[in-house]
N, C-alpha and C positions, 0 to 999 in steps of 0.2 A: 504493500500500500504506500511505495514512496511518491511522497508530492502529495498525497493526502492526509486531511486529520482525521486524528483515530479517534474515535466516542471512546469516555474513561469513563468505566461503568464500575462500580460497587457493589457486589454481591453480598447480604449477610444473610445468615441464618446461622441456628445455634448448632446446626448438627454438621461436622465438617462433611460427610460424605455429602452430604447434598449442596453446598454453598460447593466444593469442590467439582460436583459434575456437573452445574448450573454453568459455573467458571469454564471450565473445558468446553460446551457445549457452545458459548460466547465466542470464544478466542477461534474456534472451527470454522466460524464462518466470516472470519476476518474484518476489519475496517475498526477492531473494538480492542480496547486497554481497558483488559479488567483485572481486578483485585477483588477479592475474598478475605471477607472476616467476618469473627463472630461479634456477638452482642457487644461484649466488654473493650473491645480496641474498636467498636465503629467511631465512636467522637474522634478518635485519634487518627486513622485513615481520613473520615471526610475533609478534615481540617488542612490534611496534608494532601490528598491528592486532587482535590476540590473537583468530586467526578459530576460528569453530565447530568446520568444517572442514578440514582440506590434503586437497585430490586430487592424491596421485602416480600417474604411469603405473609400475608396476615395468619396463616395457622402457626406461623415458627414461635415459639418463645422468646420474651423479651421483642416481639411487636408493638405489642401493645404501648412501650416506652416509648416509639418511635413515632406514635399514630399519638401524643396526647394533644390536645389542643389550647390547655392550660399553657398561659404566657407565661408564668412563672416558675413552671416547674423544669427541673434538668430532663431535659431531652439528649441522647447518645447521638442526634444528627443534628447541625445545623438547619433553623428555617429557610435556609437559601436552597437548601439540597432539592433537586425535581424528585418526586419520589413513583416511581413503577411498581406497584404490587399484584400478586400474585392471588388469584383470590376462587371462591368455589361459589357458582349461583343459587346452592342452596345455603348461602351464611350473610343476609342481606344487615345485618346488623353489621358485622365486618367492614361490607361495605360500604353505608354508612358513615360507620367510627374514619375512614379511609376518605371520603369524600369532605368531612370537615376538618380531615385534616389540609384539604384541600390537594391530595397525591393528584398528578396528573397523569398516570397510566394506569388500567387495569385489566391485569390478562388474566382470562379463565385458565385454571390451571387443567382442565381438561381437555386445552387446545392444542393445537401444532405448537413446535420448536419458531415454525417461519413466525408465528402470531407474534410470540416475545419479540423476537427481532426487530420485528417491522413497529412494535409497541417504542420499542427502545430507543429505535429512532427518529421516532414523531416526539417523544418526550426531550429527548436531547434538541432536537429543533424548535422548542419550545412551543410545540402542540400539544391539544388532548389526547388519548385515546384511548378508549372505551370499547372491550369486545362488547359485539350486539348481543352473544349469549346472555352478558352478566345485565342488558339493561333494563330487565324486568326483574332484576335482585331488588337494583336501586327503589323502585315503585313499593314492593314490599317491605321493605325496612320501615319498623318500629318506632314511631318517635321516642329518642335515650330522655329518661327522665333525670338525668341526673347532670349537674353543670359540670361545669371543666374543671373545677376543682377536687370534687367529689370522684370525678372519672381519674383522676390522678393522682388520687390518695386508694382511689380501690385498684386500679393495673397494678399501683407498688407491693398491695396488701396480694394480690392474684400471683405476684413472681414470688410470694413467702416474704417478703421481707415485714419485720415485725412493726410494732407502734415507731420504738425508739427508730429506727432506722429508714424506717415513712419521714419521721418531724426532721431527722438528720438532712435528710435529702433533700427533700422540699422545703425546708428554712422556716418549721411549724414547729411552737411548742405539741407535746406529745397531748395533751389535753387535747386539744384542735383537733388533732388527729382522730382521736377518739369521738369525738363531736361529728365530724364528716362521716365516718364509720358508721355510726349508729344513725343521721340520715341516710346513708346510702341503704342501709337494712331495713327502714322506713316506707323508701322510696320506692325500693323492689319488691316487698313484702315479703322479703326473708325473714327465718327467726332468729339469724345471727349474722355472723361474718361470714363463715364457709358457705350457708347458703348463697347470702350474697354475690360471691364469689362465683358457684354453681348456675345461679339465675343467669348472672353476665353473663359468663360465657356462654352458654346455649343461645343466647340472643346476640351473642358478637360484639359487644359493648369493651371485653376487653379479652 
């Protein structure tokens, strides 16, 4: 590809084999500089390779960090990042959670290889694109009851992390924490946290 620029694309997911064949499957069909990482060194890649792209899986763990919509909380990707995710039309919640965070690609993950591709390159040229599979997800999805705050104290509480280490991150006394917790289990009509927990994700929320 000399005399051409290469799209610098980001692969993460938490499980190497898969952010690894995702990776190989990019580099195959040329014109693309990708890298692969997982959850914990993404802030530290985007920062440094500042890609086109990030392809998230919304099933992968540690999405949900990436997907929050809360202006104040730590996110592992910069808001400048174009974000491509990977997504299933029966999980319109995901979708959803994914659209406010405003991603601009979404590829069915039960499509062709060519679909990413061609997704990959509409988002790096700074277009939308939307398989028509997934656009009767979007219509279905749930209005989330819960604000940006609350959605970003329960993703943290969803990856295991405890009260103390919720307020750690998020810059919340632990009280607070606790206070959002106990609305979010209000909101969904859980009887506790695990519920809670249990409700979102079935619905995509986090």
């Amino acid at each position: 590809m000399r005399g051409t620029a290469m799209t610098k694309v980001l692969v993460l997911h938490s499980v190497c084999l898969v952010r690894s064949a995702l990776a190989a499957l990019l580099r195959s069909e040329g014109g693309f500089e990708v890298t692969s990482s997982a959850w914990r060194a993404a802030a530290r890649q985007a920062e440094s390779l500042r890609p086109d792209v990030a392809v998230v899986d919304l099933d992968c763990p540690g999405a949900s960090a990436a997907l929050l919509v809360d202006t104040d909380a730590a996110r592992p990707l910069p808001r400048s990042t174009p974000l491509l995710v990977l997504a299933r039309a029966d999980a319109p919640g995901s979708l959803r959670r994914a659209f406010l965070t405003q991603a601009q690609g979404y590829v069915d993950k039960d499509g062709s290889p060519a679909r990413l591709v061609r997704a990959i390159g509409r988002v790096a040229a700074g277009e939308r694109s939307i398989d028509a599979t997934l656009a009767s997800a979007f219509m279905e999805a749930d209005p989330m009851p819960l604000s940006p705050r609350e959605l970003s104290v329960l993703a943290r509480a969803a990856e295991g992390d405890s009260i103390a280490e919720i307020a750690r991150t998020l810059h919340l006394a632990s009280g607070t924490v606790r206070n959002y917790m106990a609305a979010v289990t209000r909101k969904t009509g859980a009887r506790n946290r695990i519920d809670a927990i249990r409700i979102s994700r079935r619905a995509g929320w986090v």
